[in-house]
N, C-alpha and C positions, 0 to 999 in steps of 0.2 A: 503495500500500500504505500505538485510539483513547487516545485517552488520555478519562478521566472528566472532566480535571481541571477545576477551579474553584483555588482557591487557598484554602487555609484561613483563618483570620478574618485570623492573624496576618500572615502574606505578604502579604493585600490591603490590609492596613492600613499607613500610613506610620510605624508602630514602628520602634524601631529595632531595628535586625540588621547583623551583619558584612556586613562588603562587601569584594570583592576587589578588590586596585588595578585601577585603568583605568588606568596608565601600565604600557606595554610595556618586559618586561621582556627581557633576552638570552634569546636562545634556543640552540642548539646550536651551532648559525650563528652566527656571532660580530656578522656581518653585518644581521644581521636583530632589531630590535625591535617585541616584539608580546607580546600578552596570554599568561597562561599558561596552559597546559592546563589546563580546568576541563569539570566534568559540567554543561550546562546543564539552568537548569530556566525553566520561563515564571511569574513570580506571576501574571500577569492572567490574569480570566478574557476566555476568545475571546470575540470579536464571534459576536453570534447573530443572523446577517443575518435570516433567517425565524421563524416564529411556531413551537411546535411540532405543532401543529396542521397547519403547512404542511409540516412534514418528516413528518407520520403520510399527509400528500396524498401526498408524493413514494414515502415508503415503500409504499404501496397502489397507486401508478402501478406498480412498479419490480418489487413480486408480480404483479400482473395481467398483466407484460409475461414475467418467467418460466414463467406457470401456462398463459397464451391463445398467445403465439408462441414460448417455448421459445429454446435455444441451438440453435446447432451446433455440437457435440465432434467434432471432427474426428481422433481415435485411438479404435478398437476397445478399447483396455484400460479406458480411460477412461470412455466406456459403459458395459462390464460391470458395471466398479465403481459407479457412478449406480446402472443399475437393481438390481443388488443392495442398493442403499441406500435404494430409494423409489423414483426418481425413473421418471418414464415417457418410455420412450425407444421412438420409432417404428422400428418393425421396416424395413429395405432402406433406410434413409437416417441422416443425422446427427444430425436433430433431435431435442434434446431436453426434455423440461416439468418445470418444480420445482415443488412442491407450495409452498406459503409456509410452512404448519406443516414440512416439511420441512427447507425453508431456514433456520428462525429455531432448529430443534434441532440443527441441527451449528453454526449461529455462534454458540450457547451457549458452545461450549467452547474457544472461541479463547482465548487468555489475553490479559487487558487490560494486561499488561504482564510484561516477558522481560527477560533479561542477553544482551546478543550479542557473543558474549566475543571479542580479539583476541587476538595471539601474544603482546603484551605487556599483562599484566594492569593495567598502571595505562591502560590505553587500551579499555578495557572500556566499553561504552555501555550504558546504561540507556533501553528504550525502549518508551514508553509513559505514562501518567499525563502529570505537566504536562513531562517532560522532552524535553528537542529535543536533535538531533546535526547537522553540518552537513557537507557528504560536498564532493567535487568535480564535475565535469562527466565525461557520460561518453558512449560511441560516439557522437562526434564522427567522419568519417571523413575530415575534415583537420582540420589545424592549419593557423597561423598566426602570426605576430610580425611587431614592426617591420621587422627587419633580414631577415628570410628571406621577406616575405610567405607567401602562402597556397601549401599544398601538399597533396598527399596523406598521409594518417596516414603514420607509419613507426615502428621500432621505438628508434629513438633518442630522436626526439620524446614515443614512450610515456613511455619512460623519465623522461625529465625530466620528464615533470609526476608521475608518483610523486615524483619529489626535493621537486619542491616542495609537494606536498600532506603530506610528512614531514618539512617544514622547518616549516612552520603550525601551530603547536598549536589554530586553530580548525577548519582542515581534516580532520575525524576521521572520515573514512571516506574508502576508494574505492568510487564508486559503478558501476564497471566498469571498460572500459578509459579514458580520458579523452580519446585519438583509436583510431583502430584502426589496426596496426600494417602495415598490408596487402603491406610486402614481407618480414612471416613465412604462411609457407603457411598456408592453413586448416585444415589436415589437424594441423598440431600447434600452431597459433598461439598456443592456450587455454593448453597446457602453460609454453610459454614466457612467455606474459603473466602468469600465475597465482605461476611462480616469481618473478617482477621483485617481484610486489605481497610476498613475500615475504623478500627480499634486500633490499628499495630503501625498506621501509616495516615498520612495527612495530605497523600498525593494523587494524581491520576491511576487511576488501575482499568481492568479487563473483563470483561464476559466472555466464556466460549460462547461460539454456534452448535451447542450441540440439541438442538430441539427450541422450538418454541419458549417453551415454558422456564427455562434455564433463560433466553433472553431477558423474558419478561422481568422474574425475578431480578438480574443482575440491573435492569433498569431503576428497576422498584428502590433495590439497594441504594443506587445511584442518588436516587434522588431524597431517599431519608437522610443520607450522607449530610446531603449539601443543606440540607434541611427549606427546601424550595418546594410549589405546586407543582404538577403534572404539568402544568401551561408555562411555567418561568422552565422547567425544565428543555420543553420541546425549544424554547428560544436559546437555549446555552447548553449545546454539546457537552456531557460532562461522563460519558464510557466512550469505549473501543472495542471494535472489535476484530479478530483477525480472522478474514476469508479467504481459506484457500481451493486452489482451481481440484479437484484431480485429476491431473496431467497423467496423458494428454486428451487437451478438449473435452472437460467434464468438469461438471459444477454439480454436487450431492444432495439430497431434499437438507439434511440440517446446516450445509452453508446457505443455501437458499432462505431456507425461513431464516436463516439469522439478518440475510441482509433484508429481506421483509420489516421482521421484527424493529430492525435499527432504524435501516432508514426511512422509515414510519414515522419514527419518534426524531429525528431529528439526529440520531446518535451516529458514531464513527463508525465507519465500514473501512476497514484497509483490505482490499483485495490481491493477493500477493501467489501466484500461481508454483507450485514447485518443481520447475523443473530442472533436472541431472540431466543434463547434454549425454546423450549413447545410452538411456535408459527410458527417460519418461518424454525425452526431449529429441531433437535430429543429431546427431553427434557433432557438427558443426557449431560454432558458436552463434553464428547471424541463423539457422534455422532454427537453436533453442531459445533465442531471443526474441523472432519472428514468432514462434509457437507463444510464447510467454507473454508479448503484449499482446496476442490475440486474444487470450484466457482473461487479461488482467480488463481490459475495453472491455471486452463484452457483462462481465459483473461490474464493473464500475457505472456503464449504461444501464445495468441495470437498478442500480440504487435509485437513478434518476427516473426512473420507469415509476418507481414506489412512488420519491417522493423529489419532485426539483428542488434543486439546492441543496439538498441532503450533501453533510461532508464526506469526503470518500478520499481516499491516498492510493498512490500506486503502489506495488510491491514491485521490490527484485527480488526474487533469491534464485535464478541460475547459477546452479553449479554443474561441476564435470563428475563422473564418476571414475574411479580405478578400473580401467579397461582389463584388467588380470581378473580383478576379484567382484566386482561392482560393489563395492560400497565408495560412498557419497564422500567426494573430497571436498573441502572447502579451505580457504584461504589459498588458493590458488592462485597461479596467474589469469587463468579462465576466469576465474571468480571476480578476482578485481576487474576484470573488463569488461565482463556483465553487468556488473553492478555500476560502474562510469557510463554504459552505455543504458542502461534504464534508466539512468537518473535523465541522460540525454531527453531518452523518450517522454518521460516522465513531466519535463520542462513543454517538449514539444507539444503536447497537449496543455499545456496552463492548471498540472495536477497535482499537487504536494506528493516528495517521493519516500517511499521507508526501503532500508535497507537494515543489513544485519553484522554484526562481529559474532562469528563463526570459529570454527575452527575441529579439526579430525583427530589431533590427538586423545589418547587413553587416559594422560596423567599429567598433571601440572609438570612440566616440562618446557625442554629449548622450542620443541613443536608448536606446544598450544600458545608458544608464545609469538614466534616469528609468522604461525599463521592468524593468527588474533591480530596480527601490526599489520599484518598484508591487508587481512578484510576491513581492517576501522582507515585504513589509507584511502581503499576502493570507494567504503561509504563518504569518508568527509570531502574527497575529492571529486565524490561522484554529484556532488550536491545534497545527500540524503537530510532529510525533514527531520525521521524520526531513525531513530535506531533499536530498533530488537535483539534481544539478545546482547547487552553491551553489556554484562558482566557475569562473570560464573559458566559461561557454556564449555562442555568437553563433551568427546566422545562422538561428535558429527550431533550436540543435541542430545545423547540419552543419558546424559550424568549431567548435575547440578553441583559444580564444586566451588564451596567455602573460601578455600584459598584463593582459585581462579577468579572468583569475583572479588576479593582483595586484589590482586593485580591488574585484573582491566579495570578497575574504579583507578590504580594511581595511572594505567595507561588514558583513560578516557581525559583523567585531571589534565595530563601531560595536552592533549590535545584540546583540551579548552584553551588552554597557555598558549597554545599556537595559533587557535583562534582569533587572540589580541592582538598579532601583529607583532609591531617595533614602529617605539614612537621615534621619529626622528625630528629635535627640534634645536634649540640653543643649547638647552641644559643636558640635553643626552648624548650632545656632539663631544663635548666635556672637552672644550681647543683651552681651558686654564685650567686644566688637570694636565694637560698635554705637556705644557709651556712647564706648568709647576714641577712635573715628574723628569721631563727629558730625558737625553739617549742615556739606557744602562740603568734606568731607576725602576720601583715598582710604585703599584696605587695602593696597597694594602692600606696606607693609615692616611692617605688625603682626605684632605674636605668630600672632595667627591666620593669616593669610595662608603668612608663613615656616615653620610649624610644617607647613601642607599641599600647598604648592604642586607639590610633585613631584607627585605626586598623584592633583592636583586635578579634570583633566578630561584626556579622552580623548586623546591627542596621534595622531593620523593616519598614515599609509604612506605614501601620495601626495600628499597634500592640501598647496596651497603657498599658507603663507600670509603671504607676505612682500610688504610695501606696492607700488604698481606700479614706484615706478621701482628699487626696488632688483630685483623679478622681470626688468624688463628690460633691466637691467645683466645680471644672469645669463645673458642669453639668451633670456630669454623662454620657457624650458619649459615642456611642455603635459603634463597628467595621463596623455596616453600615454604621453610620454618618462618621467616619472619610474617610471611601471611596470617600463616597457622594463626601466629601469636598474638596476628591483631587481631584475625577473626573474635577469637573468644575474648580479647581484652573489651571490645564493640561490645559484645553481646552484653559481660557482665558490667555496663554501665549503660547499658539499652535504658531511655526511659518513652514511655509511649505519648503519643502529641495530644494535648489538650483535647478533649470531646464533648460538646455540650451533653447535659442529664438527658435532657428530651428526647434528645436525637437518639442516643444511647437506647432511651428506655422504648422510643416508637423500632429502631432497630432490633432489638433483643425480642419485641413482639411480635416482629413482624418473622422473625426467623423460623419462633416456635409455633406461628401458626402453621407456616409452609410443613416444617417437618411433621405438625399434625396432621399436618394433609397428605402427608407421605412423599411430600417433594415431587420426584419425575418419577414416571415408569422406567423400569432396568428388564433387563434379560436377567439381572441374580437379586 
């Protein structure tokens, strides 16, 4: 699940401009220093890996593949609504054709950029244009740490990474559950999940699509949260949701009703299709990307179908697969060029873009890291709006790890840093530190130097930069351990965000009515 942006003369240019400290400052957690909550925005313009000429190629692949082989809507409602809007849908089957003049008059009306409001107003995102947000990892169906190894999601585990994605003021979103909690039944899991993101966090959070009434619900939630009407709701986008395609060319009855259910209400739809180039996609890069804005148009037209104006985001996540073994690579090179070039696509429609930090390693390792630096370079240079998955993912996605989200929170920090620029003005040119220091001198104790050195440069989370034999004096700590050690230092000075009584007390009711009502129907 564009932004326009470019950067205006001035952003692009080395002017100067305020800057906000890069030294980390206290956070709630007494424990914890780290940047402050701030609305990111990107000055640079994206990398525009293709011509546009190549993207009017992919755009013409991408109609030709809607108009000649059509989707499959797999919900009856969902049809209806198509061919009452255009589209041509074959009679005794699923299939069905978008017109291209069809397709490009409903994503007229997307809006290129929304408020997606949280329960706490200064936690409010901005998404769309050159602005980015940076969310956590999410349906993970275990987790992981040093000291408990790998296990199954549960809802303890849940919990704490809310703690810590509410202990991060770079962490501003949840982008679902971060593992899944799987000894809460399914039948009311959502409810339960839905109130923690509530309680245990002060920020934007998620709703799956998985059936109606789980929409509804997380709606409901949503809006006790904010403590707002049904009516002040539908005017201020305040959940998400993530819809994906099943590639290739399939869209399933509970993505459907979810984008029914959302964009009804006025809520986020991010339509984000998954395609693996050589498995679910063409093995070519320009065919799984051509496949992929095919999938992404045609559900994003469809929100507009529901409801005009409804907000909606594009997705990337093209990746390659291991042509030996077929499992799912990411942070690849293929990967970063998917993701620069959907965000292309992404702009070329006037559509706020999401992307993701990924990565295929087993274990917090050189792996998860070099590919975590590949795929957050692809998204920030790609233009991405929103970012999923920006902290804690291993495993290609099925492990939720403790530490890894310590590290991508100080790599995300690092790249907010970079965000700012470099002022260049009188006082940063620093030509009477120059004069004062001259050939053969240092600045360690100048005016200049003393006046900024708190400051000055980015000071790390993990990062250990103490010469070797004093690190080996200490024992010799490795960038797991010092994660490890913050994760639980966070945890145990975890305190949960102010909540009004009312809200509280109409939440808690409203929980136990649902599970009186036995929540969703399950298969167990």
């Amino acid at each position: 699940m564009s932004q326009e942006s470019a950067v205006s003369a001035e952003t692009a240019s080395v002017k100067a401009r305020p800057r906000r400290s890069k030294r980390p400052e206290t956070s709630t957690s007494s424990q914890l220093q780290q940047l402050p909550w701030q609305i990111l925005k990107n000055p640079y313009k994206p990398i525009e890996i293709i011509y546009e000429e190549q993207i009017e190629q992919i755009h013409h692949a991408s109609m030709r593949i809607l108009e000649e082989v059509g989707m499959d809507i797999l919900d009856e409602d969902a049809r209806a609504l198509m061919k009452q809007c255009g589209a041509k849908v074959t009679e005794g089957s699923h299939r069905v054709h978008f017109d291209r003049h069809l397709i490009m008059h409903y994503l007229a009306s997307v809006p290129e950029s929304f408020t997606l409001h949280a329960r706490n107003p200064a936690h409010h995102l901005q998404i769309g244009k050159n602005f980015t947000s940076f969310g956590t990892v999410a349906s993970a169906p275990n987790a992981s740490s040093m000291d408990g190894g790998r296990r199954a999601g549960n809802h303890a585990d849940y919990q704490n990474f809310l703690r810590l994605m509410q202990s991060f003021n770079i962490l501003q979103f949840t982008g679902g559950y971060p593992v899944e909690p799987v000894d809460i039944h399914a039948s009311v899991r959502h409810l339960d999940c839905l109130a923690d993101c509530v309680t245990l966090t002060d920020k934007v959070f998620h709703a799956y699509s998985l059936g109606r009434q789980r929409n509804r619900d997380g709606i409901e939630i949503a809006r006790i949260a904010r403590g707002i009407s049904h009516e002040h709701l539908e005017q201020e986008p305040s959940l998400f949701t993530i819809i994906n395609s099943s590639s290739p060319l399939r869209l399933d009855q509970p993505m459907l009703q979810g984008i029914m259910e959302m964009s009804a209400r006025n809520q986020v739809v991010m339509l984000t299709p998954f395609t693996l180039a050589g498995a679910m996609a063409p093995v070519t890069l320009a065919g799984a990307i051509a496949q992929q804005n095919a999938e992404a148009l045609a559900g994003i037209a469809f929100t507009q179908m529901v409801r005009r104006g409804a907000p909606a985001v594009y997705g990337g996540f093209t990746s390659n697969v291991d042509m030996k073994s077929g499992a799912p690579a990411f942070g690849t090179p293929e990967y970063v060029l998917a993701a620069q070039i959907s965000g292309q696509l992404a702009r070329h429609y006037q559509i706020p873009f999401r992307s993701s930090n990924v990565c295929a390693s087993n274990t917090v390792d050189a792996q998860a890291a070099y590919e975590s630096t590949m795929a957050l370079w692809g998204a920030i240079m790609g233009g991405a709006n929103f970012l999923m998955h920006g902290a804690g993912w291993l495993e290609g996605g099925l492990c939720a790890s403790f530490e890894k989200l310590i590290i991508d929170a100080d790599l995300l920090q690092m790249m907010a840093v970079y965000l700012q620029g470099v002022t260049v003005d009188e006082a940063t040119l620093a030509l009477e530190a120059v004069k004062d220091v001259g050939p053969g001198g240092h600045y360690f104790g100048t005016a200049h130097t003393m006046a900024r050195y708190k400051e000055a440069f980015y000071a790390p989370l993990v990062s250990d930069w103490r010469n070797f034999e004093t690190w080996q004096e200490a024992g010799s700590p490795t960038t797991y351990e010092h994660a490890h050690q913050l994760y639980k230092q966070i945890l145990q000075h975890y305190e949960p965000p102010p909540l009004d009584a009312a809200i509280r007390e109409e939440l808690d009711a409203f929980v136990a009515r649902r599970k009186s009502e036995g929540g969703v129907a399950t298969d167990f």
